[in-house]
N, CA, C and O atoms as a MOPAC input file, in Angstrom:
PM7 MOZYME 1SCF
protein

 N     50.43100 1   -10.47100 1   -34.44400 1
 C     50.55900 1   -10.83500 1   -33.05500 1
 C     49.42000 1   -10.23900 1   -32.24100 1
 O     48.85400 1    -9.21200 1   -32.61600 1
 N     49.13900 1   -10.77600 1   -31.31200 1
 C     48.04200 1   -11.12800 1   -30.56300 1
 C     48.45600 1    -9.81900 1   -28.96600 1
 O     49.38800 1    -9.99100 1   -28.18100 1
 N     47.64500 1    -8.86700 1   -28.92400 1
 C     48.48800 1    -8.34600 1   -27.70700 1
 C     47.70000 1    -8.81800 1   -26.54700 1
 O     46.48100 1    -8.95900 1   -26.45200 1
 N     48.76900 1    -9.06500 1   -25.56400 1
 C     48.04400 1   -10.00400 1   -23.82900 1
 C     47.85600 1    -8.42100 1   -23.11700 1
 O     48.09100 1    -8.44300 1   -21.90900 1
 N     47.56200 1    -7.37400 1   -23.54000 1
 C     47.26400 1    -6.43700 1   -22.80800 1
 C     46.07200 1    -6.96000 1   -22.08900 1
 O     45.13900 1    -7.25000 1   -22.83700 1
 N     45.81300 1    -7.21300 1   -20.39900 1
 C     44.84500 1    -7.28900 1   -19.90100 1
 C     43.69500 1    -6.29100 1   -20.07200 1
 O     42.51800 1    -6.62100 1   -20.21600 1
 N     44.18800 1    -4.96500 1   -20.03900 1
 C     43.11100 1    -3.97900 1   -20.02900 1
 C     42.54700 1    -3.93600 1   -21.47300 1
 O     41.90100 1    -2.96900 1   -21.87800 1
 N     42.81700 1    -5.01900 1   -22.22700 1
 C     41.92300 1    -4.84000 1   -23.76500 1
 C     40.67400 1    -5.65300 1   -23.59800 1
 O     39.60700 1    -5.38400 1   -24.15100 1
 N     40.91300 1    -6.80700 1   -22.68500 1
 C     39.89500 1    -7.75100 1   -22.98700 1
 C     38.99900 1    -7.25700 1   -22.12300 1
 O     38.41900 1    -6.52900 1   -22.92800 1
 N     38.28300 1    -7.03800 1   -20.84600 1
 C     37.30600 1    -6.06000 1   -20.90500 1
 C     36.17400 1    -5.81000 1   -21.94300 1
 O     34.98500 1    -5.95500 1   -22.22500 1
 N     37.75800 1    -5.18700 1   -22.42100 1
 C     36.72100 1    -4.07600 1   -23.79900 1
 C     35.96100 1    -5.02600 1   -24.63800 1
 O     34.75000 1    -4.90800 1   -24.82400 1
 N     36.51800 1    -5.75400 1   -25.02600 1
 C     36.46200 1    -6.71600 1   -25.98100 1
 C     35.67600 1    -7.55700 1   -25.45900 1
 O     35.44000 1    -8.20500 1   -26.47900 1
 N     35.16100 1    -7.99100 1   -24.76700 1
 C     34.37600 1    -8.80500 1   -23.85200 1
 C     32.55000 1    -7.75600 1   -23.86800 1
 O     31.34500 1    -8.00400 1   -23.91000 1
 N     33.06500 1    -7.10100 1   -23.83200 1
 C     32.07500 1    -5.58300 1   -23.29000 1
 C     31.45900 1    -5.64000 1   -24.41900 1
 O     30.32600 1    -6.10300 1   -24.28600 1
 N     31.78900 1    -5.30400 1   -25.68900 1
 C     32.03000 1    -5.01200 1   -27.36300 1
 C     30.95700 1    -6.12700 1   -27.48300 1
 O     29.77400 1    -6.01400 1   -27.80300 1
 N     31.67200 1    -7.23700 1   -27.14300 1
 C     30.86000 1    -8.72400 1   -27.66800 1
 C     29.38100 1    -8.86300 1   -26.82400 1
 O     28.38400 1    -9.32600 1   -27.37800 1
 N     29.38100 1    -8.56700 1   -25.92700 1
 C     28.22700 1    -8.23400 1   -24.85900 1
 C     26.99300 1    -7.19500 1   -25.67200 1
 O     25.79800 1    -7.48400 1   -25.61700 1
 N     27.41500 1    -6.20300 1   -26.26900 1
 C     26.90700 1    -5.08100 1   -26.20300 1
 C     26.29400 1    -5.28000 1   -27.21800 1
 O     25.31700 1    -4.57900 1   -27.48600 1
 N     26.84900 1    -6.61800 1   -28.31200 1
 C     26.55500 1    -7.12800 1   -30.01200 1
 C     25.40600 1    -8.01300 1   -29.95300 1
 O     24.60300 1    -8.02500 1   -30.88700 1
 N     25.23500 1    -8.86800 1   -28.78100 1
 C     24.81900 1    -9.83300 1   -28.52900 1
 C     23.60900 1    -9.17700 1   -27.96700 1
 O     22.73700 1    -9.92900 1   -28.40100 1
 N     23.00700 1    -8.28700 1   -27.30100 1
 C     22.34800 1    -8.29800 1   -26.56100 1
 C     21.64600 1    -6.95900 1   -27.44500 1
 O     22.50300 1    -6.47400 1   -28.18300 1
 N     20.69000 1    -6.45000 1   -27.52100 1
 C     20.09200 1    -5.12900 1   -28.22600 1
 C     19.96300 1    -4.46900 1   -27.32000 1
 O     20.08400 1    -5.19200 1   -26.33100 1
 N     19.75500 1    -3.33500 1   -27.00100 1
 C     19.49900 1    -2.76600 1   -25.64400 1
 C     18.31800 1    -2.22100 1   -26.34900 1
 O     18.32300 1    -1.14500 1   -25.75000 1
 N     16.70800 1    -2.06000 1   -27.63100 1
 C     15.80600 1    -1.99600 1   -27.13900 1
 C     15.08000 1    -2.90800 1   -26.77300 1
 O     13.94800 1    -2.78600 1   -26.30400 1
 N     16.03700 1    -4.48700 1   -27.07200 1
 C     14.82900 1    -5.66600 1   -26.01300 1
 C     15.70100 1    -5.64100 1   -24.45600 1
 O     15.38600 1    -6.47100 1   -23.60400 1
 N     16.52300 1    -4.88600 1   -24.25100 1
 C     16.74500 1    -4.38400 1   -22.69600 1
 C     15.67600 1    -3.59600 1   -21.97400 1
 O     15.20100 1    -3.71800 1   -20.84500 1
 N     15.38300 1    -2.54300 1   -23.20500 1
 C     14.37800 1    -1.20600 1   -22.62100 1
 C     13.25300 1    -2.01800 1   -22.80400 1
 O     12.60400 1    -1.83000 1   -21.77500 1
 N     12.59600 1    -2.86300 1   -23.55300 1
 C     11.32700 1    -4.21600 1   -23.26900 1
 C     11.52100 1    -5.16900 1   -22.22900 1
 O     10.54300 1    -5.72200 1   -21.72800 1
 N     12.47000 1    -5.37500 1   -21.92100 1
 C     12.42100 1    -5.69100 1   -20.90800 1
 C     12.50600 1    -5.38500 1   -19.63600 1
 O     12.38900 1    -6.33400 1   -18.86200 1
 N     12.66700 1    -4.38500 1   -19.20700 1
 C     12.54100 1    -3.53900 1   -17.68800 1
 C     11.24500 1    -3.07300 1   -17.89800 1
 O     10.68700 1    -3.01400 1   -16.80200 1
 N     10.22900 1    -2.58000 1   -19.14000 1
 C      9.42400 1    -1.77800 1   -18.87200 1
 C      8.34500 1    -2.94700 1   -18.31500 1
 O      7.33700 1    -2.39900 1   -17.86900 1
 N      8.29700 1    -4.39900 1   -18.22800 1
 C      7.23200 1    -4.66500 1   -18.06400 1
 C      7.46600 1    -5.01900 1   -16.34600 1
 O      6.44900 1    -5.10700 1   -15.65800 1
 N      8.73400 1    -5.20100 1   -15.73800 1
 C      8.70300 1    -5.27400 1   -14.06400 1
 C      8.02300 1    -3.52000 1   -13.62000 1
 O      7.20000 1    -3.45500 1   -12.70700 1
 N      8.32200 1    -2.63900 1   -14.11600 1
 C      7.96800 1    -1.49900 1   -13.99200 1
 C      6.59200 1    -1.44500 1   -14.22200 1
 O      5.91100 1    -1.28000 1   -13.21000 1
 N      5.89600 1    -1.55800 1   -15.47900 1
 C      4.75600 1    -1.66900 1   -15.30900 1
 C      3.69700 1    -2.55100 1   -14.23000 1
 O      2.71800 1    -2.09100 1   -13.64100 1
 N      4.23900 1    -3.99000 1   -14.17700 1
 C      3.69100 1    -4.19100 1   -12.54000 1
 C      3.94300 1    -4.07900 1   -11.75500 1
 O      3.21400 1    -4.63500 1   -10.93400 1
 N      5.25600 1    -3.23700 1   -11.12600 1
 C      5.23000 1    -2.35400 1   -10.27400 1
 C      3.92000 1    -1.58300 1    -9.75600 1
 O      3.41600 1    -1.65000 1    -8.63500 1
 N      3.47400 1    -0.78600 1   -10.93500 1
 C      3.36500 1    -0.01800 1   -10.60800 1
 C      1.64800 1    -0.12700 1   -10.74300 1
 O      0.96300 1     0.82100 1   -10.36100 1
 N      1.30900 1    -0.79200 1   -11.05200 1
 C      0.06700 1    -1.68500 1   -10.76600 1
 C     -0.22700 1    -1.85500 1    -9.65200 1
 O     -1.14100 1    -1.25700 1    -9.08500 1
 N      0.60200 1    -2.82100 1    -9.07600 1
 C      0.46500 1    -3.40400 1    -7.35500 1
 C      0.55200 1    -2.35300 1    -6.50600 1
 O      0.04100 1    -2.35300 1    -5.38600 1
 N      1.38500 1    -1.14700 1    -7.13400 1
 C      1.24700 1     0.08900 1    -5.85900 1
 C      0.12900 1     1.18400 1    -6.02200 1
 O     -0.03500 1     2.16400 1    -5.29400 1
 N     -0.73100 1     0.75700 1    -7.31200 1
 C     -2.02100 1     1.17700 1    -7.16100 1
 C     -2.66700 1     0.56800 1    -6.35100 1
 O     -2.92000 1     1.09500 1    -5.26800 1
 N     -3.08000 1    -0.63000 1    -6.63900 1
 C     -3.57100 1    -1.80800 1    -5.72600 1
 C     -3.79200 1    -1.71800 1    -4.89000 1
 O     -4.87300 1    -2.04300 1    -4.39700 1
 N     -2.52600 1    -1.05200 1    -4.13300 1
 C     -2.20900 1    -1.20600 1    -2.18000 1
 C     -2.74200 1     0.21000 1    -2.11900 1
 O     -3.62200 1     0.32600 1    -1.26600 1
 N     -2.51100 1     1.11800 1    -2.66200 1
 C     -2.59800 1     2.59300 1    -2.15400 1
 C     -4.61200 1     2.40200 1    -2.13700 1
 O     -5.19600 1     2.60500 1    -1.07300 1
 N     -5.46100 1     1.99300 1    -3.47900 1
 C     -6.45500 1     1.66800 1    -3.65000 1
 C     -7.09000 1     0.66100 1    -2.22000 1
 O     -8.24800 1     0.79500 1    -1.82100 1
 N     -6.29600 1    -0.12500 1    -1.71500 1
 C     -6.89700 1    -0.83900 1    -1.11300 1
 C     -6.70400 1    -0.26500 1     0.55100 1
 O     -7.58900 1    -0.65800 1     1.31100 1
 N     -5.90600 1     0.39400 1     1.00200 1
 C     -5.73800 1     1.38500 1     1.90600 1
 C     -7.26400 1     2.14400 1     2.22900 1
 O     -8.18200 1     2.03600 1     3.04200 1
 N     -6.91900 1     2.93000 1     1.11200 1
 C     -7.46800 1     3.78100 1     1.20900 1
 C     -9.12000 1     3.29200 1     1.61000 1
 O     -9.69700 1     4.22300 1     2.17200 1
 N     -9.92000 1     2.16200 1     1.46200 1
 C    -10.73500 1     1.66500 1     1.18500 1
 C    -10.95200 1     0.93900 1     2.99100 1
 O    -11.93400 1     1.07400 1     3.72100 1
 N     -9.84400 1     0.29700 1     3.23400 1
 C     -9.52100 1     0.47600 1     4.61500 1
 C    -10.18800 1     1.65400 1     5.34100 1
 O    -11.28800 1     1.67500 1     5.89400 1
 N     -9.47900 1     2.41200 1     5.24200 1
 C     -9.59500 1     3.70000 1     5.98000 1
 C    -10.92900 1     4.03900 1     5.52800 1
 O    -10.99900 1     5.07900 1     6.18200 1
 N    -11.83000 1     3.99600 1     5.04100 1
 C    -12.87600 1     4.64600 1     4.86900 1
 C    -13.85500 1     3.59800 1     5.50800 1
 O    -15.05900 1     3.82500 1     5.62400 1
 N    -13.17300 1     2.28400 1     5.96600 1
 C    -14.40500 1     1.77100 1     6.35900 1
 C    -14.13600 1     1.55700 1     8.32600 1
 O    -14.94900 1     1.21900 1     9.18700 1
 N    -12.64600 1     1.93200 1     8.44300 1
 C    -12.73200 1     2.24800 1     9.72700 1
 C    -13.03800 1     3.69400 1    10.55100 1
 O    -13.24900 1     4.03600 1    11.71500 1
 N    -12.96000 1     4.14700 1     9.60100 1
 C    -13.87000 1     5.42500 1     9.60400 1
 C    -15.18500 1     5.92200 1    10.00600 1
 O    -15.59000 1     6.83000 1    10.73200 1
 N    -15.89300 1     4.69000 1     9.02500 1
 C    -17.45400 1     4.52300 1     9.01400 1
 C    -17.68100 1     3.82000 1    10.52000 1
 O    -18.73700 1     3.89300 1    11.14700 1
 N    -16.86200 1     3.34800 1    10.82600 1
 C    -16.82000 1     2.28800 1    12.51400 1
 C    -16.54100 1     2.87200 1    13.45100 1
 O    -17.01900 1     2.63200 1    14.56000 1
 N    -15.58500 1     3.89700 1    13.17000 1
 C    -15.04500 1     4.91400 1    14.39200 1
 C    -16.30100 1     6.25500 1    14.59900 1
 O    -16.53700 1     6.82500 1    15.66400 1
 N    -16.93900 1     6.51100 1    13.33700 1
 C    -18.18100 1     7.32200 1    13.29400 1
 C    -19.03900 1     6.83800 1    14.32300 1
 O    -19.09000 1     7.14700 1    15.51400 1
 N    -19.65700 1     6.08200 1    13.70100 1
 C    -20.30800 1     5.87700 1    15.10500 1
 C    -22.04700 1     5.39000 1    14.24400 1
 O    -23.07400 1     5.14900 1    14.87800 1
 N    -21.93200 1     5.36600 1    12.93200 1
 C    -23.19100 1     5.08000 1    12.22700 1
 C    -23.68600 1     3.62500 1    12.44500 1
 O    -24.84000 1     3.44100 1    12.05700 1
 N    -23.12300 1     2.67400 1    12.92600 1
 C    -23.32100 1     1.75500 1    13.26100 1
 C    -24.29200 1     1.38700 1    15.07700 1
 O    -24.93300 1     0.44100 1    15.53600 1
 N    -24.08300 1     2.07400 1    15.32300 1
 C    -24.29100 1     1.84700 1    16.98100 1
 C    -25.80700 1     2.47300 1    17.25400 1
 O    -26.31300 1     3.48700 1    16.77200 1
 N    -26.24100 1     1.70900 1    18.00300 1
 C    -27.97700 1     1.47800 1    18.03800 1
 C    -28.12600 1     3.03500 1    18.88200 1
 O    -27.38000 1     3.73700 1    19.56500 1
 N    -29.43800 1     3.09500 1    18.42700 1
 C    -29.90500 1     5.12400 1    18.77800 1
 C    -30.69800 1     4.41800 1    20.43600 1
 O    -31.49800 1     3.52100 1    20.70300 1
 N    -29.87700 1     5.48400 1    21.24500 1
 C    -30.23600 1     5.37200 1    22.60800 1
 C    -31.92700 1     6.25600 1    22.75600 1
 O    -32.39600 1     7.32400 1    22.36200 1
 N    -32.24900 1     5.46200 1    23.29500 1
 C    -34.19800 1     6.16500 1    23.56400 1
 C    -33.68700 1     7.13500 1    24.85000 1
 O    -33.53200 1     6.48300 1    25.88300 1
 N    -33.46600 1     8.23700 1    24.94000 1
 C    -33.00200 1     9.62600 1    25.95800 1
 C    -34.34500 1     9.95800 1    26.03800 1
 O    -34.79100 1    10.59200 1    25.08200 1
 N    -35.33600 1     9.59800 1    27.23200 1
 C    -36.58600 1    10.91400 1    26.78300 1
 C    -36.19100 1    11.57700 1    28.66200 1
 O    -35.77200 1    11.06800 1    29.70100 1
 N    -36.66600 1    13.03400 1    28.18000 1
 C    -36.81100 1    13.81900 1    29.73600 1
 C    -37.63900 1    13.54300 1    30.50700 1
 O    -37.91500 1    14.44800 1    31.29400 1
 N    -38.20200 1    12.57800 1    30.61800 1
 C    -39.30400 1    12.60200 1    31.92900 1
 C    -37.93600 1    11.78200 1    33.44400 1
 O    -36.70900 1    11.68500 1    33.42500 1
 N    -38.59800 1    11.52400 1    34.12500 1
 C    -38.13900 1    11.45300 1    35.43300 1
 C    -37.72900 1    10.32200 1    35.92700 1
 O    -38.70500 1     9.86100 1    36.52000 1
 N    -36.75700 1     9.53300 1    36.03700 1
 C    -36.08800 1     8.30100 1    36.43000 1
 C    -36.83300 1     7.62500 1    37.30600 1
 O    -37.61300 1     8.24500 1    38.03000 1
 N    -36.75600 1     6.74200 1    37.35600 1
 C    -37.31400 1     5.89000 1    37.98200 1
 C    -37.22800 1     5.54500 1    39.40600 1
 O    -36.22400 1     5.13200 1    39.98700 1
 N    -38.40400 1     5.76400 1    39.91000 1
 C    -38.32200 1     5.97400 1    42.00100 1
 C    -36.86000 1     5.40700 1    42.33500 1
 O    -36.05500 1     6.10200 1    42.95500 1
 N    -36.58100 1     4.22200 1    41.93100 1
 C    -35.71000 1     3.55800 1    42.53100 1
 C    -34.39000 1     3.70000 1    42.56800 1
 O    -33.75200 1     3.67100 1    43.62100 1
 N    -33.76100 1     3.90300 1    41.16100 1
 C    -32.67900 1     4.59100 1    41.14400 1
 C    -32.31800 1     6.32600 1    41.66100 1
 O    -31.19800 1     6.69100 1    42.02000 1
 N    -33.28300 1     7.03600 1    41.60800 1
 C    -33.03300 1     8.09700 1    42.80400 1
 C    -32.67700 1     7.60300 1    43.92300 1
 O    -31.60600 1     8.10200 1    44.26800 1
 N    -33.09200 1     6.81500 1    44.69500 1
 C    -32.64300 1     6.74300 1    45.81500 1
 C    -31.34800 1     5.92200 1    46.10000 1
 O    -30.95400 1     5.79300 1    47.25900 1
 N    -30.72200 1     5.39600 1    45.10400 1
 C    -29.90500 1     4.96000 1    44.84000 1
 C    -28.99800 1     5.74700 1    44.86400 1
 O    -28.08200 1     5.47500 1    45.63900 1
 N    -28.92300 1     6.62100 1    44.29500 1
 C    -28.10500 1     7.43200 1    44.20100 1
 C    -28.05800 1     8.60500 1    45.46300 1
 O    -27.04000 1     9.26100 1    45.68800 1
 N    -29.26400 1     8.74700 1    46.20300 1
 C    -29.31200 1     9.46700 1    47.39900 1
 C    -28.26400 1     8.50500 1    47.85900 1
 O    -27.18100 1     9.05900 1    47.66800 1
 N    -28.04400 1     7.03300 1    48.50100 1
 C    -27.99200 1     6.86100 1    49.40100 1
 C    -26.33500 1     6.66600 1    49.22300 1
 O    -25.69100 1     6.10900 1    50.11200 1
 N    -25.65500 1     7.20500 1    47.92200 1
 C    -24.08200 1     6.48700 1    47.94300 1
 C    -23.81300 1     7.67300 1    47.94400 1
 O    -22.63700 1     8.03900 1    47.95800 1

């Protein structure tokens, strides 16, 4: 005789699951979402970072044309320009 215990089949269900399936082509199979995981979060961290070094180079200031500063004496006109405000 056959027992209708509900709490057997579960098991038995579980059992047949557990026969059917290998768990090291389980562990082959997670390692390769993991491995490109973890690829792409090189990727991004790599490509960040690459970012930042080139707004960097922009926020520096190596880009921006060299101002001609010499000390001699402004020009008549703008002195008085400035006298008169």
């Amino acid at each position: 005789m056959e027992s209708s215990d509900p709490k057997s089949r579960p098991i038995e269900s579980q059992t047949r699951l557990n026969s059917l399936i290998d768990p090291e082509i389980l562990v082959g199979l997670a390692v390769v979402p993991i491995l490109i995981g973890m690829v792409g979060v090189r990727a991004i961290v790599d490509g960040l970072q690459e970012l930042g070094s080139l707004s960097e180079e922009i926020f520096r200031g190596d880009r921006l044309p060299v101002l001609d500063v010499s000390n001699s004496q402004p020009p008549e006109g703008s002195l008085r320009q400035t006298q008169n405000n």
